[in-house]
N, C-alpha and C positions, 0 to 999 in steps of 0.2 A: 561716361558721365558719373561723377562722384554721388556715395548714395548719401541721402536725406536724413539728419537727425533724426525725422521721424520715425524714418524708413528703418534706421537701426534702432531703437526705440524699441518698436515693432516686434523686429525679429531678435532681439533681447530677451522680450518679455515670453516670446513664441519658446524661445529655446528654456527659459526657466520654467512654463509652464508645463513644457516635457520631460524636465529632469524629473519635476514635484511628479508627477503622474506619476513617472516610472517607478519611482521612492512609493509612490502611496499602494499603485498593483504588489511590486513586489512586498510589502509588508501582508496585504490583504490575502496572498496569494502562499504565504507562510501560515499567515492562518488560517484557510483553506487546510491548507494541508495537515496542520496539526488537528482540527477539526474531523477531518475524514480519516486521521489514523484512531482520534480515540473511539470513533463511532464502530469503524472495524474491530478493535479492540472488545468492545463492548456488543458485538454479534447484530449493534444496527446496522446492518445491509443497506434497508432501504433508505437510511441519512448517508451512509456512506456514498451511494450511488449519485443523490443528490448534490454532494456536495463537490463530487468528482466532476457531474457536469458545471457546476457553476467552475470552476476550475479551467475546463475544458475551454469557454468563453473567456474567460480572463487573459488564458494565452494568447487569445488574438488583438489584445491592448501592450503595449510599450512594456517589457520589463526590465530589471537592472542585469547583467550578463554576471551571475554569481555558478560557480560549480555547487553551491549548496541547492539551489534551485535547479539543479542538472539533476542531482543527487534524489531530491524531492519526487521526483516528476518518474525518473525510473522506478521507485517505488511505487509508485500510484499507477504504473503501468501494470506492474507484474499483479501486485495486490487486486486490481480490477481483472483478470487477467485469474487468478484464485477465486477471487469474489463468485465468476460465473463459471467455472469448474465443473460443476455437475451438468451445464447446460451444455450438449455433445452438438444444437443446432448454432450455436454461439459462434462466430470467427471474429478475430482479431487482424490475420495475415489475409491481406488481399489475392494474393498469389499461395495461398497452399491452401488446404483444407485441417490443417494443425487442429489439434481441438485446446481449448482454452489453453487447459495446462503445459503441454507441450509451447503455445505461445508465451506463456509466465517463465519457461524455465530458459528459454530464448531471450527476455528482458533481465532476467537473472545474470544469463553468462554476459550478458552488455554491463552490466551494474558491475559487475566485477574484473572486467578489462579495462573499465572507466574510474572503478576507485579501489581497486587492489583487495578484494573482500579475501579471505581465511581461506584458503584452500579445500582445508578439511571439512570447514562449515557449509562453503559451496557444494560439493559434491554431495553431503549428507541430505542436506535441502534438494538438492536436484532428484538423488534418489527417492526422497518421497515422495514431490510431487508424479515421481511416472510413475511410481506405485499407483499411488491414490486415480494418477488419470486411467493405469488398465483395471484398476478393480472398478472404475464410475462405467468403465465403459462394458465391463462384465457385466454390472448391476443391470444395463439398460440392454443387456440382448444384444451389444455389438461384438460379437467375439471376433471377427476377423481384425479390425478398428483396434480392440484389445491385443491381439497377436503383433498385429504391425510396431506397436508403439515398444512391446516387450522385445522383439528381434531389432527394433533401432538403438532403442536406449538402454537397455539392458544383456547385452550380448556376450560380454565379456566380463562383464563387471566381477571382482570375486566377493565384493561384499554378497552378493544377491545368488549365490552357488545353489542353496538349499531352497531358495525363494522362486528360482527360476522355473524346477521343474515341477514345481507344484502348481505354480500360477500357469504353465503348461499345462498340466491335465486337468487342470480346472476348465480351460478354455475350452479344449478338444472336447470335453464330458459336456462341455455349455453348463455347468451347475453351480448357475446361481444361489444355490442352497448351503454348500459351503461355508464351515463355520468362518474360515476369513473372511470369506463375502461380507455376511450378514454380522459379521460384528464391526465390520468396518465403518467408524466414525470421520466425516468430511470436515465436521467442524473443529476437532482435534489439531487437524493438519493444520486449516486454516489459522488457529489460535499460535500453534507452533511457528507460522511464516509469519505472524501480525509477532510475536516476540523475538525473532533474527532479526526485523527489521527497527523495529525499537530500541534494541540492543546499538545498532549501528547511528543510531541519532543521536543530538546533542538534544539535551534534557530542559534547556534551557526555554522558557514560555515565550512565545512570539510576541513582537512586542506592541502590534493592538490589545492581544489577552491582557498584557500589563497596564498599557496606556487606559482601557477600560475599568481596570479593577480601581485604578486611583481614581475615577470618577463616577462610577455608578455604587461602589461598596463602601459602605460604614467605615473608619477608620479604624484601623487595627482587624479589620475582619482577615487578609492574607496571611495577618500573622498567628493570628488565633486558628485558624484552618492548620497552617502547617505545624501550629506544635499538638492539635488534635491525632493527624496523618501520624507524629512523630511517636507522640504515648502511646495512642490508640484507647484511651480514656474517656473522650471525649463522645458526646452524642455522633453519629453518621453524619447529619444536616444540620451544622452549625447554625447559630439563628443570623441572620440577616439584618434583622433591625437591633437599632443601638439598644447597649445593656441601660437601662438606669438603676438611676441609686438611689 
C-alpha cells in the first residue's frame, strides 16, 4: 500500500525534528564541556563534577557523530578520573581494582592511539600521574597498593633510575614523614594535566557561549573584554552595563 501524504509529512517532520535535536545536544554538549574544563582550570571541583554529570545525561539524547566530541569526552574521562585521584575507595574499571590514576592513565593511552598525541608528552604525563598515584597511596598507609603500582609502571623505566630506589625505601621504612612525601602537592599535577589538555584544544568559544554573548551583553562589551585581556590595562570585571556620555 502506498504511503499517505500525511504519513510522509509526518515522518518528514519526525526526521527534521532529530536532525535539529542532535545540532542543539551537540552544541549544548561543547559547552558542557568548555564549561567543566574552565571550572577544572580554576580548582572548582565541585562545578566541575556537576557539570560532568549534566554531561553524563546528555549522552543519552541523540548527538551529531563528530571525532571532536570523541576527543572531548576522553578528556572528561581521564580529567574526572584526576579529579578523584586522592580518593584510593574511588573505581572507574569494573573489572579491576586500578585506583583512579592508574584508571586516568588508561584513558590517556586511549586518547593517544585515537588522536596521535606527542610521544614525549605522553610518557611524561603518564609518569607523573604514577608518581603522584604511589606517593597518594604512601600518604594513606597503603604501602603494599604503593609497591604494586611502582613494580608495574615503573620497572624499567630509565627516567625514574634514581626515583625508584628511593620511593623503594620509603615504602619498606612505611615513612610517611619523608620530605618528598610531605612536600608533595596533588593540585600541582592536576593543574599540569588541566594545561596538556588545554594545550591540545582548539581555542575557539563554543558557539552557545557566542550566540549568548550577542544577546544578553551590551554591545561592544566582547570587544572591550578582549583588548582589556590584550593590554592588561584594563580593570579585572569590565562593567556590564552600557557607558554613557
Amino acid at each position: 500500500m502506498a504511503e499517505s501524504g500525511v504519513s510522509i509529512a509526518v515522518r518528514y517532520e519526525e526526521t527534521a525534528e532529530s536532525l535539529v535535536e542532535m545540532g542543539i545536544n551537540s552544541w549544548f554538549l561543547d559547552f558542557c564541556f568548555s564549561a567543566a574544563l574552565k571550572a577544572f582550570g580554576r580548582g572548582q571541583y565541585r562545578d566541575f563534577r556537576q557539570i560532568r554529570d549534566v554531561m553524563g545525561v546528555l549522552l543519552e539524547r541523540p548527538l551529531k557523530s563528530e571525532l571532536k566530541i570523541v576527543k572531548q569526552l576522553r578528556i572528561m574521562q581521564c580529567l574526572s578520573r584526576i579529579e578523584a585521584g586522592e580518593n584510593l575507595d574511588c573505581t572507574f574499571d569494573r573489572d579491576t581494582d586500578a585506583t583512579p590514576l592508574e584508571s586516568a592513565v588508561s584513558v590517556l593511552e586511549m586518547l593517544q592511539q585515537e588522536f596521535a598525541l606527542d610521544e614525549e608528552l605522553l610518557n611524561t604525563s603518564r609518569q607523573m600521574l604514577m608518581e603522584a598515584a604511589i606517593v597518594i597511596c604512601i600518604l594513606n598507609n597503603q604501602f603494599e597498593e604503593a609497591l604494586r603500582i611502582l613494580k608495574k609502571y615503573l620497572p624499567k623505566d630509565p627516567n625514574t633510575k634514581k626515583l625508584q630506589p628511593l620511593l623503594r625505601d620509603i615504602i619498606s621504612e612505611k615513612n610517611t614523614a619523608h620530605p618528598m612525601i610531605q612536600n608533595f602537592c596533588y593540585e600541582t599535577v592536576k593543574q599540569k594535566m588541566f594545561q596538556l589538555f588545554d594545550g591540545l584544544l582548539d581555542a575557539t568559544e563554543p558557539f552557545l557561549v557566542s550566540a549568548a554573548q550577542r544577546v544578553f551583553l551590551p554591545e561592544g562589551y566582547t570587544e572591550k573584554l578582549e583588548r582589556c585581556n590584550k593590554s592588561k590595562e584594563c580593570d579585572p570585571k569590565p562593567r556590564l552595563e552600557p557607558e554613557t556620555v
